[in-house]
Each structure stands twice: as C-alpha cells, then as structure tokens.
C-alpha distance (Angstrom), angle and dihedral (degrees) to the residues before:
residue distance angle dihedral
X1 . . .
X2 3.68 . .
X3 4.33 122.2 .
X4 3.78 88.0 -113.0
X5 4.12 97.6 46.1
X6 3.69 81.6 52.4
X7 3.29 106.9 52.7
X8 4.06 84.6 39.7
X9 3.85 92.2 61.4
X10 4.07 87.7 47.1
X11 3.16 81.8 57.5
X12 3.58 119.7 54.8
X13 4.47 75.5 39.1
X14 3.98 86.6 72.4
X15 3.43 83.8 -116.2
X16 3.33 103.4 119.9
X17 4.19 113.6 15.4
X18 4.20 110.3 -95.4
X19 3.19 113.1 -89.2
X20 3.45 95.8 3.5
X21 4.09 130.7 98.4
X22 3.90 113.3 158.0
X23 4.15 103.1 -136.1
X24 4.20 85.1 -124.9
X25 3.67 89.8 60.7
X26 4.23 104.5 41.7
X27 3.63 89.1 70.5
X28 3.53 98.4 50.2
X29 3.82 91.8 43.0
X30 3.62 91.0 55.8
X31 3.33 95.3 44.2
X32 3.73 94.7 57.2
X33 4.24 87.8 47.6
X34 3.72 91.4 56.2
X35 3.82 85.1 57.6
X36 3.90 99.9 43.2
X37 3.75 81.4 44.4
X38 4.14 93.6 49.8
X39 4.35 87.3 52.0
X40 3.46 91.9 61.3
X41 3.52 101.2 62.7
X42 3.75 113.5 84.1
X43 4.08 121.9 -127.5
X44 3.63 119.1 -111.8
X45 3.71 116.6 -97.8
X46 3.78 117.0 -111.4
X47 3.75 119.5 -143.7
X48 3.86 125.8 -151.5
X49 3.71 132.7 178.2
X50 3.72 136.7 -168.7
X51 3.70 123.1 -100.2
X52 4.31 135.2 -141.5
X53 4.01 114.7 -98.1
X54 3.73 112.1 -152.2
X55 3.39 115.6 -127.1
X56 3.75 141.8 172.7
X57 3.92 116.0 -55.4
X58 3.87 126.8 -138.5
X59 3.82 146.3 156.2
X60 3.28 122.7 -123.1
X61 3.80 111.7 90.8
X62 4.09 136.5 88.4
X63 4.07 121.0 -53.7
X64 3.81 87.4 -130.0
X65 4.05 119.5 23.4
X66 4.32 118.5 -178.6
X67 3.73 115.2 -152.3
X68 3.45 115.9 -159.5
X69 4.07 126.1 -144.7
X70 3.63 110.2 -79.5
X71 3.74 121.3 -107.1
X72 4.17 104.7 -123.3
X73 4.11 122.8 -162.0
X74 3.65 101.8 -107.7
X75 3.90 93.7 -101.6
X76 3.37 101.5 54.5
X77 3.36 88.7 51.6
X78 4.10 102.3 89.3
X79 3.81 135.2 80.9
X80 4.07 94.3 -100.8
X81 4.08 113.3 94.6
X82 3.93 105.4 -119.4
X83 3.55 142.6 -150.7
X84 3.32 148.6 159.0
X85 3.94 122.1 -83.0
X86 3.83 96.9 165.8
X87 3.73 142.5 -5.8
X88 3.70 89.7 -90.1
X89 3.97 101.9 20.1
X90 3.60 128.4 79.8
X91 4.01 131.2 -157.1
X92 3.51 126.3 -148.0
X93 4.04 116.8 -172.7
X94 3.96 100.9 -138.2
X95 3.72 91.3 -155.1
X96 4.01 105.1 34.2
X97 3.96 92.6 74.7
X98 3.95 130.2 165.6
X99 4.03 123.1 -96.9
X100 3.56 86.7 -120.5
X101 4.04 140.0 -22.9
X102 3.66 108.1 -23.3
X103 4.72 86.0 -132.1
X104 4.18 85.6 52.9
X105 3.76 99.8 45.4
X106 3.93 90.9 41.6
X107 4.22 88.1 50.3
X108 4.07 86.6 48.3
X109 3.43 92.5 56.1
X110 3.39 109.8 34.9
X111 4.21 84.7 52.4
X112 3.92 86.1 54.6
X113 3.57 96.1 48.7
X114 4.00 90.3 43.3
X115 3.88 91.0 48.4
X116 3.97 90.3 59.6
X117 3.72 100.8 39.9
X118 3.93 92.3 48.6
X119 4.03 113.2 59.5
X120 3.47 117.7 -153.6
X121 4.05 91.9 19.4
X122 3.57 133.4 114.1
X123 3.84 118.5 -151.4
X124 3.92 119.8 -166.5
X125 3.66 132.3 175.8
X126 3.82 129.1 -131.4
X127 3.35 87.0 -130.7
X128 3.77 100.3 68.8
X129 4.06 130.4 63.2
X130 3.63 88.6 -88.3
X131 3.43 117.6 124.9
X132 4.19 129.2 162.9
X133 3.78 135.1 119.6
X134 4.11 110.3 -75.5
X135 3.74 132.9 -133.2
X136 3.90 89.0 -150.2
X137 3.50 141.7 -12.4
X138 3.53 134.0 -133.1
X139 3.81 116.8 -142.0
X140 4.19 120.0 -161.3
X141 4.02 136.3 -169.1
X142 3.77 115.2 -177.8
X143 3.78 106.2 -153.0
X144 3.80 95.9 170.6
X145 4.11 131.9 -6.0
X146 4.28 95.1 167.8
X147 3.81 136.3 120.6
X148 4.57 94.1 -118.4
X149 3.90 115.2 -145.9
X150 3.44 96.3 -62.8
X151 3.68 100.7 59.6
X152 4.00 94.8 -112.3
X153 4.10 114.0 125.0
X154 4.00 119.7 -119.0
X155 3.59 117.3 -158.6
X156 3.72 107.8 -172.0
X157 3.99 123.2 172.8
X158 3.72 141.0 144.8
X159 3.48 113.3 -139.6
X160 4.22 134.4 -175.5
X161 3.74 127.0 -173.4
X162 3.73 126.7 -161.0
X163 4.01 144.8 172.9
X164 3.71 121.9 -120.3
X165 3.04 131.5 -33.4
X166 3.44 107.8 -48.7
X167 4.00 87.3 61.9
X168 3.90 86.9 -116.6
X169 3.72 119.4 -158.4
X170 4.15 93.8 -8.2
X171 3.19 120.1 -158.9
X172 3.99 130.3 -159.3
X173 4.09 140.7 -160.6
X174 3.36 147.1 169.2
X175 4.09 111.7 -143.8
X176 3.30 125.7 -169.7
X177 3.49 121.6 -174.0
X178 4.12 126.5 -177.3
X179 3.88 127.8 179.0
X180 4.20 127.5 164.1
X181 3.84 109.3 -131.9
X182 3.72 124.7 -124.5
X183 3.42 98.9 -110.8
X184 3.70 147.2 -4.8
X185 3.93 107.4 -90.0
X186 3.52 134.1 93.3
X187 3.86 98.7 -95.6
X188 4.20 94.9 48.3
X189 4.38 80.0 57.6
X190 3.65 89.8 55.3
X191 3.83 97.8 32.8
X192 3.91 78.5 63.8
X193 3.67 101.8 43.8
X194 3.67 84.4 52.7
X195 4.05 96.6 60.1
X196 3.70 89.8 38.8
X197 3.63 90.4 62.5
X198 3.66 91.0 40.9
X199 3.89 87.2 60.8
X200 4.30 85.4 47.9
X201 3.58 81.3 63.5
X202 3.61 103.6 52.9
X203 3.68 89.6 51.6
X204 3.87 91.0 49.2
X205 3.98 91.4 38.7
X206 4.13 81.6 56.4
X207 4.12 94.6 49.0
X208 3.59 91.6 53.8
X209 3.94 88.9 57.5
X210 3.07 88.7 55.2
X211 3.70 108.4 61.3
X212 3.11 122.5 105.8
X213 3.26 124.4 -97.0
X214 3.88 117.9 -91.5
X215 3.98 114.9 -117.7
X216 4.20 113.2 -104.8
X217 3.71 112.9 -101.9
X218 3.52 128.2 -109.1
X219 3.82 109.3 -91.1
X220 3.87 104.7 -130.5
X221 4.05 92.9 -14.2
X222 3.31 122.6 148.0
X223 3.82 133.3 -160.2
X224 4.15 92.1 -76.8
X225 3.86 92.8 61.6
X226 3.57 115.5 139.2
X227 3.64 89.2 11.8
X228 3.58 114.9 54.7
X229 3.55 92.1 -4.0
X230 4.38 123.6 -112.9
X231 3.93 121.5 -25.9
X232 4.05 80.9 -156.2
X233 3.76 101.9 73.5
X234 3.79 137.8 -91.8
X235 3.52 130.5 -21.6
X236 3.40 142.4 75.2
X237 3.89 128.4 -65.4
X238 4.07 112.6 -133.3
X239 3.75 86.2 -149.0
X240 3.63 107.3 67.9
X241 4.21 100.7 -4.8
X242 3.59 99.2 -141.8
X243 3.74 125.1 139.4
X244 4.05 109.9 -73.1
X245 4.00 108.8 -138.5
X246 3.84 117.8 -139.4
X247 4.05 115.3 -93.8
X248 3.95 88.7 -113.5
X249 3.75 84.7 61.0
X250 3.55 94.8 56.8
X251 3.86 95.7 41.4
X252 3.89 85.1 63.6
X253 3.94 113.8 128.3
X254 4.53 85.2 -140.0
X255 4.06 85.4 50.6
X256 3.40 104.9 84.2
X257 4.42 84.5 44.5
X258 4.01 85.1 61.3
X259 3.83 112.4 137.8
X260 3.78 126.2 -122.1
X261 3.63 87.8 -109.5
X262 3.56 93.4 55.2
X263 3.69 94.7 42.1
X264 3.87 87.0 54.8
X265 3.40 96.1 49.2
X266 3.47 95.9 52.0
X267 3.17 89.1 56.6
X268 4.17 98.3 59.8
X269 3.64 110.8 122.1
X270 3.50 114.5 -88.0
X271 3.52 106.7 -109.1
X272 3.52 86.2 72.1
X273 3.46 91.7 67.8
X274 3.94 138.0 67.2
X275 3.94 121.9 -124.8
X276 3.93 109.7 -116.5
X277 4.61 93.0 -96.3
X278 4.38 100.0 -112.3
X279 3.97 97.4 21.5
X280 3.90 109.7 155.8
X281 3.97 78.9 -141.2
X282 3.33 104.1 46.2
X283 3.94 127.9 110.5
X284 4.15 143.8 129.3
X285 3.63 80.0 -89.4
X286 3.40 104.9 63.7
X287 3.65 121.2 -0.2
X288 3.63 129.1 -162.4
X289 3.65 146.3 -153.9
X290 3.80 135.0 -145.1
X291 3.81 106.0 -134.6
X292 4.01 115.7 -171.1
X293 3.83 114.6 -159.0
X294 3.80 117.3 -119.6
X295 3.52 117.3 -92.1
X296 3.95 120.1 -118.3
X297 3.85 121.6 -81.1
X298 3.71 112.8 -111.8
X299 3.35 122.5 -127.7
C-alpha cells in the first residue's frame, strides 16, 4: 500500500479529517501501520526432533527383533510440543512442532538406541519397508512423554516383549523415567526427552536378554513331526526324537485315517525301534522305520 492510499483510507475512516493530514502526524501514522501490519504476519514454525543416547553394548538378545509403532495418549499425539502448565492444564507451543509424528520419531529412535546397546541384534520398525519373520517383538504404550508444571520431563510407558509368534515367554513393565533439563528453552526440553528415552532403552535392551531362549528347530521336519513323523524324508527330529516315517508313507491315501494308537506308536522313541536291514538312510545316527498304512476295513 502506497503513503497516499493510506492516508486516503484514514481518511474516509474519520480518522484523520478528509483531505487533511498535518505533515507531524503522517509519519507517526505510518509508522504505527507498519507495526499493525508486522503483527499480522505469523512466525515460522520451528521443528525439533529427538536424538540417539549411547549406551552400554552387550550380547545376549534375538538375531532379528520387530518393534512395533508406539501407542501415544491421545494428547501427545499432535504436531505441537507439549507440556505441562498446571495440574489440570496443558500447553502446546504452536510454533515449536515435531519433525514428524511424535509415535514414528519415538519408534526411530528407540530402534537406534536398541541396535547399539544389543550386539549381534537387528531392530526394525513396523513402520519402515522392512518386512521378515521376527525372533521377538517389542510392544510400547506411551502414557506420558511431557515436561509437568515444574519443568521436569516424565517418561511413562508400559512395555512387553515376546518371541515369535506365539508371544513365548512375554514379559511386561511399567518404566518410568524422569530427568530436569538444563535450561529453560525449547531444545534443553527435548535434549531431556532424548536421554529419557535413551534410559527406556536400556531397560528394554535388558528384557530382551532375558527371554528365554527359543527351542531349536526341527532339522528337516515337516508339519507331521511328532505325529506322523517328517513329510521331508528320513531322519530323526531333535524336537520330539521319535522315528521319522518315509515321505511315501505319509503321501498314503489310508494315512490321514491312522488311529490314535497308531499315531502314538509311531511316535515311540526311536530306540525302540529297528532300522529297515539295507536302507540307503539308515545308520546309528538316525535310524528308521518302515511303517505300512492299515489296510481298509471290510464290510
């Protein structure tokens, strides 16, 4: 806006009398529009993000560990920066805003800080392109990640960790985690956030190494072991070592109209029973059994 528009719209206002602006008051009348002018326009936002805390590294845990995205309380779940401003009121900064969602950045982190406390482990996030079969999982609920009225930050989650899919041996905890930042600004509050969370991983890093440890897998088993015995061929299962039947056995038509009696007692351990004499397959190793199917009932 022009100097004369300006003091033409004052005008026909009544601010200023028509046709009329005394050369003492057009600079201070323009002066005071710059600055009603200046308070309209809104301040740039500025982002922040938490940061990894090193911590002390160990093996123990699962080769390959899937952390899901973190449950968040529903008001910590928004781009604003909040804290505390009374027992009952909240504050949330308009323009000090998260990077990105407050569950996503707390899952990136968290894996980081997991993936250098845990040697030998690989955490991943559901939140990535990731996607294989875990040894455990790591389950999170964020009940409160604030600075309360007193400026101190309050980290307080449950958390439960499990192996496959079963959920095997689970384990649950509450953490709560508190620390006063350095100073009063913005980046002191997240500074603090950030080694809160890096304690939430030590505690999480220390439940995964203490899992218990997974049962070994079936060498060569297939989906009939300890029943039938393996689909894939002779040999003896290290889960249940009973007698493995040959695949043609299996691929019977009677097989599947086996009795329970049968069924258990193909399922003896095999010393009990006597490899077939000549067997390609057959050794002190692993000894085998030739099992013929039970012929039809007459009628």
């Amino acid at each position: 806006m022009t100097r004369r528009g300006l003091l033409a719209g004052l005008a026909q206002a009544g601010v200023v009398p028509a046709g009329v602006v005394p050369a003492v008051l057009a600079p201070a009348v323009l002066a005071l529009s710059g600055t009603a002018l200046a308070g309209c326009t809104s301040a740039e936002p500025a982002y922040f993000t938490l940061a990894p805390v090193p911590g002390a590294a160990a093996r123990g845990g699962p080769k390959l560990v899937e952390l899901q995205r973190p449950g968040l309380a529903g008001y910590l779940d928004r781009p604003g920066i909040v804290r505390a401003d009374s027992a009952y009121q909240l504050r949330v900064a308009g323009t000090e805003r998260w990077g990105e969602p407050l569950g996503d950045l707390i899952a990136r982190i968290l894996s980081e800080n997991l993936n250098q406390r845990l040697s030998g482990t690989s955490v991943f996030t559901t939140a990535g392109s990731i996607s294989a079969q875990p040894d455990a999982r790591i389950e999170l609920d964020v009940q409160r990640f604030d600075a309360d009225a007193s400026g101190e930050v309050v980290l307080l989650a449950q958390v439960a960790v499990s192996r496959g899919r079963n959920r095997a041996g689970a384990a649950t905890r509450t953490v709560r985690q508190t620390m006063r930042p350095a100073g009063p600004a913005t980046r002191d509050l997240v500074a603090a956030m950030s080694t809160v969370l890096g304690g939430l991983a030590d505690t999480v890093a220390g439940m995964l190494r203490g899992l218990p440890a997974a049962s070994p897998s079936p060498s060569g088993c297939g989906p009939g072991c300890g029943g039938l015995g393996c689909g894939a061929g002779n040999g003896l299962c290290r889960r249940t070592r009973s007698c493995l039947l040959d695949s043609a056995v299996l691929a019977h038509p009677l097989t599947p109209a086996l009795s329970r009696r049968e069924r258990e007692r193909t399922a003896r351990p095999h010393a009990n029973l006597q490899p077939v004499p000549g067997s390609a397959s057959a050794s002190a190793a692993t000894p085998i059994t030739r099992f013929s199917p039970p012929r039809a009932s007459r009628r």
